[in-house]
C-alpha positions, 0 to 999 in steps of 0.5 A: 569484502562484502558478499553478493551470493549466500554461502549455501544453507546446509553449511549456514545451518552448521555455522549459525542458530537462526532464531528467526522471531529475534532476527538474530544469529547465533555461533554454533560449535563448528566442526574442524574441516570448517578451518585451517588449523585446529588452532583457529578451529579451537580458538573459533569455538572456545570464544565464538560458540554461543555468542550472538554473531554479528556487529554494527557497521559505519551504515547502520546495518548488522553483518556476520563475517563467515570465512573472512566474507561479510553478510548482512544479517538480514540477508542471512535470517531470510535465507535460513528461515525461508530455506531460499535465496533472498530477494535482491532487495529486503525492505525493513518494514518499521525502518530499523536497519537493526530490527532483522524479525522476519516479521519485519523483513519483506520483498520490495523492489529498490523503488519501494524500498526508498519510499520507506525512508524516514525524514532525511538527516538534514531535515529543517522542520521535523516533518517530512515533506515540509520545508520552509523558504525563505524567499517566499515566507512559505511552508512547501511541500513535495514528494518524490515519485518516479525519480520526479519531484512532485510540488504538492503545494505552498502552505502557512505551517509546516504541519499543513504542509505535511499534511499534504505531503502524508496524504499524497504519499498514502495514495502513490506508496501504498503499503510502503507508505512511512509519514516519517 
């Protein structure tokens, strides 16, 4: 189960070693009114302690399961190094879903959050805002704003049609802007 609200911090600072240069965390030895049983208790922290926290989801995203509950890490380092709740939405600045740096982690609304995508998976040209049709023999080129999709144009390559693509999305994305 994924979680929407953060365990609250003072009980992260006794479970986790935030080192917020790496965005990563780390077990701590936890105490034994953390558990159950001392048996998990020990089992917990012989195994765990020390150890980098986290794995690699099926979405590309690291997550830290804390009592049975699944956080994401980035979630987690915000909190822990800005001592307050996280924003609704983080935005990965470089795009890396694994690159949870607080230099690399920043507010953004979901609008803006999407703006920072990459090309999509099923991307033809390699280029971002370019694809061929071949009804007309013809690069075009579009992008998205607003939930509409915006014609920027036909073009005889698939470079000029990014390049069209880069220049309308420099001026509508702003500091969100990724030519992908």
């Amino acid at each position: 189960m994924v979680a929407k609200s953060l365990p609250d911090l003072a009980y992260l600072v006794e479970c986790l070693k935030c080192d917020q240069a790496a965005g990563t965390l780390v077990w701590k030895t936890r105490p034994p009114e953390h558990f159950k049983t001392a048996r998990r208790w020990k089992m917990h922290n012989s195994y765990f302690a020390g150890r980098k926290a986290g794995y690699v989801a099926g979405n590309g995203y690291l997550y830290v399961s804390i009592d049975g509950t699944m956080y994401k890490n980035h979630r987690l380092v915000w909190k822990m190094a800005r001592g307050a709740e996280p924003p609704e939405t983080i935005d990965h600045i470089n795009g890396n879903k694994l690159d949870d740096r607080m230099a690399n982690l920043r507010a953004a609304t979901d609008i803006e959050n999407h703006r920072n995508v990459g090309k999509r998976g099923h991307n033809t040209s390699g280029l971002k805002g370019a694809f061929y049709n071949r009804r007309f023999g013809y690069w075009f080129s579009q992008i998205g704003i607003d939930h509409k999709t915006i014609y920027l144009g036909s073009f005889a390559t698939a470079e000029e049609a990014h390049a069209a693509y880069v220049e309308a999305a420099r001026k509508v994305h702003g500091k969100f802007f990724n030519p992908g």
